[in-house]
PQR file with spaces between the fields and no chain letter, atoms N, CA, C, O and H, PARSE charges and radii, in Angstrom:
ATOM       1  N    UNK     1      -8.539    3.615   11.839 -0.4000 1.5000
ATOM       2  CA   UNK     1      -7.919    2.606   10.995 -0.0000 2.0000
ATOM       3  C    UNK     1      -6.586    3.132   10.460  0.5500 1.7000
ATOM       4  O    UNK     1      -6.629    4.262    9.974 -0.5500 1.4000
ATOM       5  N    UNK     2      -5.279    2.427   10.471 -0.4000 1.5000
ATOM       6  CA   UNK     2      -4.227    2.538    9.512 -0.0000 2.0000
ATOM       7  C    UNK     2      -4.177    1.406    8.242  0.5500 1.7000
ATOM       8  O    UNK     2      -4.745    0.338    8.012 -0.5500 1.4000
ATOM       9  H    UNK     2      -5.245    1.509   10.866  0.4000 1.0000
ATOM      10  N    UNK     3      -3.288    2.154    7.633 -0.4000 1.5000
ATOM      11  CA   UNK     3      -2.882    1.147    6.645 -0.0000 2.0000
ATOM      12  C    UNK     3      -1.059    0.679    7.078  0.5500 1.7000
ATOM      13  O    UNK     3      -0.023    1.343    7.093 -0.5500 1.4000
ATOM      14  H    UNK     3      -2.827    3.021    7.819  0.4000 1.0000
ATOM      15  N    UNK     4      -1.352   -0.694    7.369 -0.4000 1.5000
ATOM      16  CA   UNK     4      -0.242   -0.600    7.751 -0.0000 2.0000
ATOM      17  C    UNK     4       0.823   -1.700    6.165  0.5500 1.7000
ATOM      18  O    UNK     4       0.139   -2.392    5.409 -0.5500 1.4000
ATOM      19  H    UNK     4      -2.194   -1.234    7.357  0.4000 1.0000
ATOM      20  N    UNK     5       1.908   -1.657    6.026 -0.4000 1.5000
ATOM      21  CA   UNK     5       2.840   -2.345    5.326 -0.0000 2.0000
ATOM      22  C    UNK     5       3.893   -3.485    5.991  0.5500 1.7000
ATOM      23  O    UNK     5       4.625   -3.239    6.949 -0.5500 1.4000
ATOM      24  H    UNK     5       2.463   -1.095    6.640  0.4000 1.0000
ATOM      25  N    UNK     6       3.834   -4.564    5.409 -0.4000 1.5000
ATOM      26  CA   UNK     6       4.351   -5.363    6.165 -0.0000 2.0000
ATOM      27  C    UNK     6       5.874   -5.322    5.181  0.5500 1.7000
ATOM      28  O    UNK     6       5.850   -5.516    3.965 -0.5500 1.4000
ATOM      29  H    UNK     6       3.239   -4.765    4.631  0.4000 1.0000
ATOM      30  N    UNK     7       7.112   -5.044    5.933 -0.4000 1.5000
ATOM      31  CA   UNK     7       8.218   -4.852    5.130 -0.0000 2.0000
ATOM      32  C    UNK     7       9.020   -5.752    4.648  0.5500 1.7000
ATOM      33  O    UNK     7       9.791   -5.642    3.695 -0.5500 1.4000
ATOM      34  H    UNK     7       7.131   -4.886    6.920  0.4000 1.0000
ATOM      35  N    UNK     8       8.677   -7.321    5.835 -0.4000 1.5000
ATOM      36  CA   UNK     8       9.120   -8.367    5.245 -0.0000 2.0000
ATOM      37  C    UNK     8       8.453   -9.142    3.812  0.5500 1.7000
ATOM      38  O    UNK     8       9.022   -9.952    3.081 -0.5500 1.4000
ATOM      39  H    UNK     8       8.050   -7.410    6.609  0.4000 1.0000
ATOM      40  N    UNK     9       7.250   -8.669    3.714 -0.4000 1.5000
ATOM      41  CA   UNK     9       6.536   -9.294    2.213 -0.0000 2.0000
ATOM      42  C    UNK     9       6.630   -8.168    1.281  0.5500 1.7000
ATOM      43  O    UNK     9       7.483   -8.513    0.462 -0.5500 1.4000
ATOM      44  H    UNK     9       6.787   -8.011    4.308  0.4000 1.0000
ATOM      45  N    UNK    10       6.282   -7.227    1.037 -0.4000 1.5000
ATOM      46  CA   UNK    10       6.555   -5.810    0.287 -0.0000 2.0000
ATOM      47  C    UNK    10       8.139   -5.697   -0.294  0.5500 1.7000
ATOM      48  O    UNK    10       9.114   -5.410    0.401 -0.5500 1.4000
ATOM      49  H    UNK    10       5.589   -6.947    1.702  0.4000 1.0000
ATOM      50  N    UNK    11       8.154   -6.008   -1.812 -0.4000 1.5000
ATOM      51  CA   UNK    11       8.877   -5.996   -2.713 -0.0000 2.0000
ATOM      52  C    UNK    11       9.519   -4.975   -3.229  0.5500 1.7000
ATOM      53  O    UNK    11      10.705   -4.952   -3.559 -0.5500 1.4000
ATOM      54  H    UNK    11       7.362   -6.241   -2.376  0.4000 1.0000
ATOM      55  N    UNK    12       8.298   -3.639   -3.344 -0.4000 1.5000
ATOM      56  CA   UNK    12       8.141   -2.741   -3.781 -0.0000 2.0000
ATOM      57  C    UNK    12       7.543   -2.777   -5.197  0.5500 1.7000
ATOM      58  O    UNK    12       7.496   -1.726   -5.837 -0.5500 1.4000
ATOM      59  H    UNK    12       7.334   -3.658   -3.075  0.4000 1.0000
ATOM      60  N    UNK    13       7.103   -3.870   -5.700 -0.4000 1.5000
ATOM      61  CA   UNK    13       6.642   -3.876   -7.040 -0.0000 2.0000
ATOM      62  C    UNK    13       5.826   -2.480   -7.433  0.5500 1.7000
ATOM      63  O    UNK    13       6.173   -1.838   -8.424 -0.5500 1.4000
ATOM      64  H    UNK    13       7.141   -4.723   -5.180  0.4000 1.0000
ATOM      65  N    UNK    14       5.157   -2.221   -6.924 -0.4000 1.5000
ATOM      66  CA   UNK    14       4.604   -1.114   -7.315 -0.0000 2.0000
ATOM      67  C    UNK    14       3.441   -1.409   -7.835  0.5500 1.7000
ATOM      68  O    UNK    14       3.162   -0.762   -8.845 -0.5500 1.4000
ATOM      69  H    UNK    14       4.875   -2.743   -6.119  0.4000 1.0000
ATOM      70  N    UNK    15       2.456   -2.386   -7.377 -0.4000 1.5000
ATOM      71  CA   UNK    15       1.163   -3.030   -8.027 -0.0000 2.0000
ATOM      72  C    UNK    15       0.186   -2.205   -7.453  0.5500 1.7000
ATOM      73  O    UNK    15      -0.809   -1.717   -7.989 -0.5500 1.4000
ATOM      74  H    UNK    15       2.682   -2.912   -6.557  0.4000 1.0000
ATOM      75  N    UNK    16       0.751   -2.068   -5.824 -0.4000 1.5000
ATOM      76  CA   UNK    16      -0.474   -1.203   -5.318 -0.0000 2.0000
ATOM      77  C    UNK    16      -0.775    0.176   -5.696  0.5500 1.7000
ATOM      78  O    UNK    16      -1.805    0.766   -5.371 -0.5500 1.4000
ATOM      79  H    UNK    16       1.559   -2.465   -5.389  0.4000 1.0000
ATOM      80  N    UNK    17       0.245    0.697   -6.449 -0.4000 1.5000
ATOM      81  CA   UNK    17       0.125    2.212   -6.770 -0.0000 2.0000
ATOM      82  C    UNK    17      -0.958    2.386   -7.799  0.5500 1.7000
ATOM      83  O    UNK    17      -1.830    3.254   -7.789 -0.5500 1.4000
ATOM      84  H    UNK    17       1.082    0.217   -6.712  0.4000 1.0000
ATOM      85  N    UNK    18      -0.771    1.405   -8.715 -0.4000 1.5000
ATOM      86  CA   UNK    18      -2.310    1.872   -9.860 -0.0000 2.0000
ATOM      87  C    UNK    18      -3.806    1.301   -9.629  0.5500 1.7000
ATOM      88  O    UNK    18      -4.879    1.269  -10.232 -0.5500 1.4000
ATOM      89  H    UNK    18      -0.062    0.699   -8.722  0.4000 1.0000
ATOM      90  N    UNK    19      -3.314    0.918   -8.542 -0.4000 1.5000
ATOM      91  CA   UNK    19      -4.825    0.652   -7.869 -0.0000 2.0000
ATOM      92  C    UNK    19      -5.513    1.534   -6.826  0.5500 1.7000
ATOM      93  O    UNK    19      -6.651    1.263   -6.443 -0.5500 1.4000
ATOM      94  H    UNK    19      -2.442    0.944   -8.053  0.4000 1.0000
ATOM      95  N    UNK    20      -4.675    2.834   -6.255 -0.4000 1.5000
ATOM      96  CA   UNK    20      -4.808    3.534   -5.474 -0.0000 2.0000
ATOM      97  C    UNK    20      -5.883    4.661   -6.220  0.5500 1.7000
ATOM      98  O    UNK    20      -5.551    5.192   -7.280 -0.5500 1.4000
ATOM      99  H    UNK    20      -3.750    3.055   -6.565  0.4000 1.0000
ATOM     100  N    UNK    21      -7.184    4.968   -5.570 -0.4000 1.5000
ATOM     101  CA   UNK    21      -7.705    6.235   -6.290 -0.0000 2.0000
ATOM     102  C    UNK    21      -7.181    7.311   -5.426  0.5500 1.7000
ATOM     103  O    UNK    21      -7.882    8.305   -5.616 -0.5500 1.4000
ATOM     104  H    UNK    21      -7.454    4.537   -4.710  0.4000 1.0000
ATOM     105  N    UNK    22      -6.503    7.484   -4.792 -0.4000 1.5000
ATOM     106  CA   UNK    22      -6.152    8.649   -4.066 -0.0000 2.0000
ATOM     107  C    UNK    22      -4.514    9.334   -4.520  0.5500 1.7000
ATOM     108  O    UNK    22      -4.066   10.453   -4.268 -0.5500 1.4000
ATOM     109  H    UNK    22      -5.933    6.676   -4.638  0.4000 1.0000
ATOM     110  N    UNK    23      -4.082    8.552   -5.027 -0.4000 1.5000
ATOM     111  CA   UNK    23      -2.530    8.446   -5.423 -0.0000 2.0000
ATOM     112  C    UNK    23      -1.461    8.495   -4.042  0.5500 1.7000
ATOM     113  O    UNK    23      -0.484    9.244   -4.046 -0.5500 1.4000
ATOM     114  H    UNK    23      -4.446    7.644   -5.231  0.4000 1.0000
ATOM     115  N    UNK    24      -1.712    7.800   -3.137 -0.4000 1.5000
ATOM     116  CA   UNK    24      -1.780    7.870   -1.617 -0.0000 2.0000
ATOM     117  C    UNK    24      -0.395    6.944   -1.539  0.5500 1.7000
ATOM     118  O    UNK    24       0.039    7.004   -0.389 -0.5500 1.4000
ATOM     119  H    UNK    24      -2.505    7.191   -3.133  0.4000 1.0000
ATOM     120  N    UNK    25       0.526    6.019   -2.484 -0.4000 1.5000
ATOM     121  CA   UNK    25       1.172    5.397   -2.491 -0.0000 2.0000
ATOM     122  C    UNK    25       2.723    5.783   -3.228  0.5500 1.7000
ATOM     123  O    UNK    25       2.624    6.343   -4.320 -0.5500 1.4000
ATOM     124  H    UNK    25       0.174    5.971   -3.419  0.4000 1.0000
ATOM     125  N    UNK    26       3.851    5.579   -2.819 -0.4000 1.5000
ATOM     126  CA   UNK    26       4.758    5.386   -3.121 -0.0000 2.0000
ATOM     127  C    UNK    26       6.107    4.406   -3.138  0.5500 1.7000
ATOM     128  O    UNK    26       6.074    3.974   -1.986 -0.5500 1.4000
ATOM     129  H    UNK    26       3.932    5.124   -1.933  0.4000 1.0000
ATOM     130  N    UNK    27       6.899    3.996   -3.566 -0.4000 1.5000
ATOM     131  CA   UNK    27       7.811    3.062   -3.338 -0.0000 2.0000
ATOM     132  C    UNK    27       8.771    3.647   -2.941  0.5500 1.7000
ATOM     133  O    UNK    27       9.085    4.326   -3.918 -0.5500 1.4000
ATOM     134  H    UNK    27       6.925    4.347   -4.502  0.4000 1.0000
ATOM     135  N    UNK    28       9.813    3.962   -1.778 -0.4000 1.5000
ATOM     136  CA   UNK    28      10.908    4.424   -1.465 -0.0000 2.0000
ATOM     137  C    UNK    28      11.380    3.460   -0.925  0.5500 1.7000
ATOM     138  O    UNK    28      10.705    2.556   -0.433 -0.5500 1.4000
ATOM     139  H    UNK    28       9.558    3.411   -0.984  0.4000 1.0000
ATOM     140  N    UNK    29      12.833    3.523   -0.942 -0.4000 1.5000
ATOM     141  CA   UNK    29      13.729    2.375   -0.354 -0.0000 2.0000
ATOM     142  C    UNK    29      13.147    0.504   -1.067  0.5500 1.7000
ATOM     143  O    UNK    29      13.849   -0.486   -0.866 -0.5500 1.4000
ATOM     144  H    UNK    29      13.381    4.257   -1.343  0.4000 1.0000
ATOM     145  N    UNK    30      12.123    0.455   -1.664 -0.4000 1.5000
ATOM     146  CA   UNK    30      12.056   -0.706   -2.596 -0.0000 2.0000
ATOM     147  C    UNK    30      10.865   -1.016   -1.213  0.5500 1.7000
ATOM     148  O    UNK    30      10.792   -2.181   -0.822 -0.5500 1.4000
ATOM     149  H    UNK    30      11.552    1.260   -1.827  0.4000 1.0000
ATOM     150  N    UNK    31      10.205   -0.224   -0.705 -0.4000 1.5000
ATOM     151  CA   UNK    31       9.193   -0.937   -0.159 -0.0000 2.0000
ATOM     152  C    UNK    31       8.264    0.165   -0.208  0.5500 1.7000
ATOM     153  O    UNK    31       8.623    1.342   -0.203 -0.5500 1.4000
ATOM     154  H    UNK    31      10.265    0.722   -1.023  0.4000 1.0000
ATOM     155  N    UNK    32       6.664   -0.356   -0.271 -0.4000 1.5000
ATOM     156  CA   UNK    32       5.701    0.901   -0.721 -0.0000 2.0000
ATOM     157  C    UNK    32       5.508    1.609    0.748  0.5500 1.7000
ATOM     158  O    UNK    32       5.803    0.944    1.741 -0.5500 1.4000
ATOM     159  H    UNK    32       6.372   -1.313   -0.275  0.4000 1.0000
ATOM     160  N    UNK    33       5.006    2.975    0.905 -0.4000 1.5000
ATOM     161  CA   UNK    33       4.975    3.682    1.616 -0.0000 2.0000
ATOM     162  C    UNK    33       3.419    4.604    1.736  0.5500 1.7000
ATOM     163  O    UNK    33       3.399    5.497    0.889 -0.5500 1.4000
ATOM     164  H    UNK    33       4.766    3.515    0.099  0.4000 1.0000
ATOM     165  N    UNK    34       2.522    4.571    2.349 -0.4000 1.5000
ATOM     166  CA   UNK    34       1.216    5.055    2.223 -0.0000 2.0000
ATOM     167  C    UNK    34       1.421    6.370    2.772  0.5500 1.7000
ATOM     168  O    UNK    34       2.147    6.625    3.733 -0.5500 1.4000
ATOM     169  H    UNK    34       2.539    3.846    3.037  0.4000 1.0000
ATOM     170  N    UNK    35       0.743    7.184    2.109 -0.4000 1.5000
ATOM     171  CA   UNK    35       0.546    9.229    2.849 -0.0000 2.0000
ATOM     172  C    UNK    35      -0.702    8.833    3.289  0.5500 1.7000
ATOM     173  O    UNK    35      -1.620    8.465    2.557 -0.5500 1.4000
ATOM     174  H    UNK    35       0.154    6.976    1.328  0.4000 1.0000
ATOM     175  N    UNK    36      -0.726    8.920    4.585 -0.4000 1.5000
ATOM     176  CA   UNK    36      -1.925    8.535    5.649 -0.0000 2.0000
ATOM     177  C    UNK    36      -2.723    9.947    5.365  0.5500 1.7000
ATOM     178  O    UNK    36      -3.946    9.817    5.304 -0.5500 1.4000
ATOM     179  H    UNK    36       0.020    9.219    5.179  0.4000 1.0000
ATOM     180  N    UNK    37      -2.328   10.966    5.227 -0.4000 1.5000
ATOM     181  CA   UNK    37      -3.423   12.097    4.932 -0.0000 2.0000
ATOM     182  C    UNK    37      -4.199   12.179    3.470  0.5500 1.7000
ATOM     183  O    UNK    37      -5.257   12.802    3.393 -0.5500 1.4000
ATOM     184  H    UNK    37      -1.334   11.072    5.276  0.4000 1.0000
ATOM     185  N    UNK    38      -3.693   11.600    2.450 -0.4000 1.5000
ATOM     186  CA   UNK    38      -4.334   11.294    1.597 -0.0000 2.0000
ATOM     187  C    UNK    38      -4.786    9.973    1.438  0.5500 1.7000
ATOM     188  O    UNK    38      -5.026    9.809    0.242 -0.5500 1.4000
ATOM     189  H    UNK    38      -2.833   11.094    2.513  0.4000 1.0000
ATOM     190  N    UNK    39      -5.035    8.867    2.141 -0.4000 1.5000
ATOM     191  CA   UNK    39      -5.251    7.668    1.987 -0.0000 2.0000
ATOM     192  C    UNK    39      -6.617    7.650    2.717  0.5500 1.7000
ATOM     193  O    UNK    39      -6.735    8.229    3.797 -0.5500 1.4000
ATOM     194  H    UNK    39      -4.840    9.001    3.113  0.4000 1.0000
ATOM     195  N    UNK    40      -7.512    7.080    2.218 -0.4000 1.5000
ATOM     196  CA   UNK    40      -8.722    6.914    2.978 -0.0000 2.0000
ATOM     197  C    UNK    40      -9.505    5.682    3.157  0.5500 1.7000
ATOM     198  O    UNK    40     -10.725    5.649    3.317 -0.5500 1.4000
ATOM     199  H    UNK    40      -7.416    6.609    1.341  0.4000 1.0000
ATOM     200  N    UNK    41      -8.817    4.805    3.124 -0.4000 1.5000
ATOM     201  CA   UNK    41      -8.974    3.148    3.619 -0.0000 2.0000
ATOM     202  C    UNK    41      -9.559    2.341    2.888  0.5500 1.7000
ATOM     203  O    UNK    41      -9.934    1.212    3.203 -0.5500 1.4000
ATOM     204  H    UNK    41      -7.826    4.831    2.994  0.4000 1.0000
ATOM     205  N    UNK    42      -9.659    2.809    1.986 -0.4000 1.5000
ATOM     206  CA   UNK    42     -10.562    1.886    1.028 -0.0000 2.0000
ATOM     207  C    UNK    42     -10.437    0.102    0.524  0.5500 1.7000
ATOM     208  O    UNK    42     -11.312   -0.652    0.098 -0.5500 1.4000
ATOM     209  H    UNK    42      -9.354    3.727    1.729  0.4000 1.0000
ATOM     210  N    UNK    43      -9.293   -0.079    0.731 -0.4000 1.5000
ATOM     211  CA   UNK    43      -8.909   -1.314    0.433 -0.0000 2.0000
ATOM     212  C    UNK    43      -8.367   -1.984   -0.557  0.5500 1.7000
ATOM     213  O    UNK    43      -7.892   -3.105   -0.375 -0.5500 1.4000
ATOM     214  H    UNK    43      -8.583    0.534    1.077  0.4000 1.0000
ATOM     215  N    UNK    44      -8.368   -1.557   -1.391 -0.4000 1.5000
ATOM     216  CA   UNK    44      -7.891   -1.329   -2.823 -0.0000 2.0000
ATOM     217  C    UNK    44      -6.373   -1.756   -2.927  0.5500 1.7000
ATOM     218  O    UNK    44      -6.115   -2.555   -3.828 -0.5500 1.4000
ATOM     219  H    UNK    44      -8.754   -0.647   -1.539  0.4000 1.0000
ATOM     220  N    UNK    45      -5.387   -1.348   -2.164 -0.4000 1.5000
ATOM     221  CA   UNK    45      -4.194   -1.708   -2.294 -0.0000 2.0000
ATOM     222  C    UNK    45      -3.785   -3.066   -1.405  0.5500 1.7000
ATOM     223  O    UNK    45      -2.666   -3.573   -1.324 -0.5500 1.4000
ATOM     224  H    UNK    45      -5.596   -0.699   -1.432  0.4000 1.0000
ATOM     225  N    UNK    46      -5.086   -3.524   -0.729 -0.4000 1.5000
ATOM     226  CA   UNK    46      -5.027   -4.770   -0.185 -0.0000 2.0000
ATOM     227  C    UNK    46      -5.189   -5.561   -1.010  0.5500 1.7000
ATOM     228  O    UNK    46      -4.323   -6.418   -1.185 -0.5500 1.4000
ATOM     229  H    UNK    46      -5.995   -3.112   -0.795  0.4000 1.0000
ATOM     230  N    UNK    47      -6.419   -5.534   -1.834 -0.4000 1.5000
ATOM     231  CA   UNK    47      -6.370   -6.327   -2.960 -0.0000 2.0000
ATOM     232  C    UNK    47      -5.702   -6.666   -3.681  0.5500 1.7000
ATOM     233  O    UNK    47      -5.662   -7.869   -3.942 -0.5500 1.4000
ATOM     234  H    UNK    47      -7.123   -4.838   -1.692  0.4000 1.0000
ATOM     235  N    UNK    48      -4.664   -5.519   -4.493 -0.4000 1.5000
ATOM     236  CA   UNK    48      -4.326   -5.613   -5.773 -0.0000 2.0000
ATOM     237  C    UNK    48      -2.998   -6.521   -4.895  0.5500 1.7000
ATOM     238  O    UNK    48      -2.494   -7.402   -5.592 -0.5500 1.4000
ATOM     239  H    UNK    48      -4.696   -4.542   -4.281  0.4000 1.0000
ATOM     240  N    UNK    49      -2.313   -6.355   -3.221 -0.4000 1.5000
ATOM     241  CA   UNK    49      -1.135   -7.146   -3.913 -0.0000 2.0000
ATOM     242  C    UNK    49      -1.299   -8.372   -3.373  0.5500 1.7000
ATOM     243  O    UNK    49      -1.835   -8.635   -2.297 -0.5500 1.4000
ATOM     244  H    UNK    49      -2.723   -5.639   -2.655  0.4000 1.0000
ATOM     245  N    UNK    50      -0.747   -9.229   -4.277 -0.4000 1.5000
ATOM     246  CA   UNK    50      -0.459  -10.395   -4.556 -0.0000 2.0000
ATOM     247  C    UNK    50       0.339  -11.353   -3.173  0.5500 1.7000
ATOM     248  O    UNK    50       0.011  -12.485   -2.819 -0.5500 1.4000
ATOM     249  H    UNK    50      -0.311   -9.016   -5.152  0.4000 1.0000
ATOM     250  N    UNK    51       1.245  -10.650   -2.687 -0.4000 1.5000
ATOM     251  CA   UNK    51       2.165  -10.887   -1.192 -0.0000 2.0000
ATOM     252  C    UNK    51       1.597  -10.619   -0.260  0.5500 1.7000
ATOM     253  O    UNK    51       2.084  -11.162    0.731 -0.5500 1.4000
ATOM     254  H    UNK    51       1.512   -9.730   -2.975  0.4000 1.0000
ATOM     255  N    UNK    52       0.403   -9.763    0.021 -0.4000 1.5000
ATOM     256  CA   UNK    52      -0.278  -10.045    1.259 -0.0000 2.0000
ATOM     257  C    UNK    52       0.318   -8.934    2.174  0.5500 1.7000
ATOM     258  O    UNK    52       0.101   -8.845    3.382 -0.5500 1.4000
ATOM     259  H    UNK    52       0.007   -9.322   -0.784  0.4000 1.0000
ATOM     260  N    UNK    53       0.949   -8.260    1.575 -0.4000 1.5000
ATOM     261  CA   UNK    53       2.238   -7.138    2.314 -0.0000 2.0000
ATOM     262  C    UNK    53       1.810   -6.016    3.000  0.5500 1.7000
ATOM     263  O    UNK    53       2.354   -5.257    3.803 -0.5500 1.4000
ATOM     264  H    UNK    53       1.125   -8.332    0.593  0.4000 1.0000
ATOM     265  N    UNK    54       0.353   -6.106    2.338 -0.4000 1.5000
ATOM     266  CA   UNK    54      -0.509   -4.699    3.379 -0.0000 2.0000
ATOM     267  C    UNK    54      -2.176   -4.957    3.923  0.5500 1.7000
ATOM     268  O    UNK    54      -3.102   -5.501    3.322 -0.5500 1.4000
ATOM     269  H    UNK    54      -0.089   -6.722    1.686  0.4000 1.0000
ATOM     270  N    UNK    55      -2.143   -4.410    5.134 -0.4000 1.5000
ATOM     271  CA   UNK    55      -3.385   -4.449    5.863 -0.0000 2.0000
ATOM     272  C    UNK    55      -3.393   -3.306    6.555  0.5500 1.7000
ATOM     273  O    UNK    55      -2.467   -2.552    6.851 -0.5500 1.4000
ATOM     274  H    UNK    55      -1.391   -3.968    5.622  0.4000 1.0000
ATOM     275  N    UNK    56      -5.217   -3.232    6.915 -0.4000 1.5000
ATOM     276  CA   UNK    56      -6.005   -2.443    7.426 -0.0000 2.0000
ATOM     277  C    UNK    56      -5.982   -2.501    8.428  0.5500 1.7000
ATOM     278  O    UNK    56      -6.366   -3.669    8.489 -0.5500 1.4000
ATOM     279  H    UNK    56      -5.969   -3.845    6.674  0.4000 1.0000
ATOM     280  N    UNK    57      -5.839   -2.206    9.499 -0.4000 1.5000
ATOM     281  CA   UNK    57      -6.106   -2.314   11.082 -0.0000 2.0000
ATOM     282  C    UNK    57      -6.911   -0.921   11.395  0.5500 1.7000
ATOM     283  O    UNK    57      -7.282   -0.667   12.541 -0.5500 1.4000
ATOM     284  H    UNK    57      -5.527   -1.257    9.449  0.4000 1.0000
């Protein structure tokens, strides 16, 4: 599984970051960015955003 970011919906708000238990998230360039070695799929940052901007594959 990745987490992938979709760059055309991803704002960078930064909603998904305090929903992350891994701290696996960052915003660079105004769009969020996942550390695939600390991220462990949980789903969590699918939820929290609002734009639909990230999925699991």
């Amino acid at each position: 599984m990745k987490v992938i970011i979709n760059k055309e919906n991803c704002i960078g708000c930064g909603a998904c970051i305090k929903y992350c238990p891994m701290e696996a998230i960052q915003i660079l360039a105004k769009v969020a960015k996942i550390n695939e070695k600390k991220c462990i799929k949980c789903k969590a940052c699918v939820t929290a955003c609002m734009l639909d901007a990230i999925e699991v594959k």
